[in-house]
N, C-alpha and C positions, 0 to 999 in steps of 0.2 A: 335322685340326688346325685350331684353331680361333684367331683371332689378335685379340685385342680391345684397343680404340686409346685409351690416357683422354689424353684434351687435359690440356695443363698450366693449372695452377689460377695466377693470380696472382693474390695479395691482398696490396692495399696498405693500410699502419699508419701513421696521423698519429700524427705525436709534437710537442709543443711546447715548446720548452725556451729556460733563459737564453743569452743572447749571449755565449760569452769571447771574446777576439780571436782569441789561438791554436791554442784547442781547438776551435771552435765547426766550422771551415771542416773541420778531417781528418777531425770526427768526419761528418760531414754524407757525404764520398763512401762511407764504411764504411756506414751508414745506408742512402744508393739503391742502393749493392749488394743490400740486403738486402730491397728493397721496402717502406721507410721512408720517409714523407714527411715533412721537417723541419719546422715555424713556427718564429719565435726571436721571444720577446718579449724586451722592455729588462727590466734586473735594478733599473733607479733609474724611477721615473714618479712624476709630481707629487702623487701622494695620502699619498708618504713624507714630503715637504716643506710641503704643504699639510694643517694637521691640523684647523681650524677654517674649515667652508665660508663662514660668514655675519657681521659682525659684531654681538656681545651686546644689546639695547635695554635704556634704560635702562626701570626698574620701572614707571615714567607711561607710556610711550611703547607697552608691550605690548598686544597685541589677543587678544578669548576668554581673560578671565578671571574668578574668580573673587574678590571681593573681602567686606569685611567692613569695618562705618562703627559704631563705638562710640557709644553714646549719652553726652552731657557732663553731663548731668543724673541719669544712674539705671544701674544695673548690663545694659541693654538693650544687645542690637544688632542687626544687621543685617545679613545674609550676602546675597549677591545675586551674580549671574554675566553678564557681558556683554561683545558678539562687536566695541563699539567701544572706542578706547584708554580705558583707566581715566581719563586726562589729561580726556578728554572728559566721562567720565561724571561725574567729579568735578566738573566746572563746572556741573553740572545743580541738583545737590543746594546 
């Protein structure tokens, strides 16, 4: 007779889920019964409420761009592209 031994295998399962008050806690010991391991992230974070990172600049005020300067005398112009504010490059000309 021959008697062969398998060690028990435990494998544990992240899981990450939103927070309820009530449900959040029962469901959690049903879970490490099961060799589940909980995260709980928040269901509100400020990217819900914050929807614009930077305030807008105005059209002078922008940097790396591309601009274009009509001629006042003839059907010409002039396209040109530049990495300092247009505010500036316009004082050049």
């Amino acid at each position: 007779m021959i008697i062969i031994l398998i060690p028990s295998i435990t494998v544990e399962k992240n899981c990450s889920l939103y927070y309820i008050l009530t449900i959040s806690d029962q469901f959690k010991t049903i879970a490490e019964k099961n060799n589940f391991k909980i995260a709980y992230k928040p269901i509100n974070n400020l990217s819900h409420f914050i929807k614009l990172g930077k305030d807008r600049l105005e059209k002078m005020e922008q940097c790396d761009v591309v601009y274009k300067i009509s001629c006042l005398n003839c059907d010409s112009s002039y396209v040109g592209q530049t990495k300092r504010k247009i505010k500036n490059r316009n004082q050049r000309t």
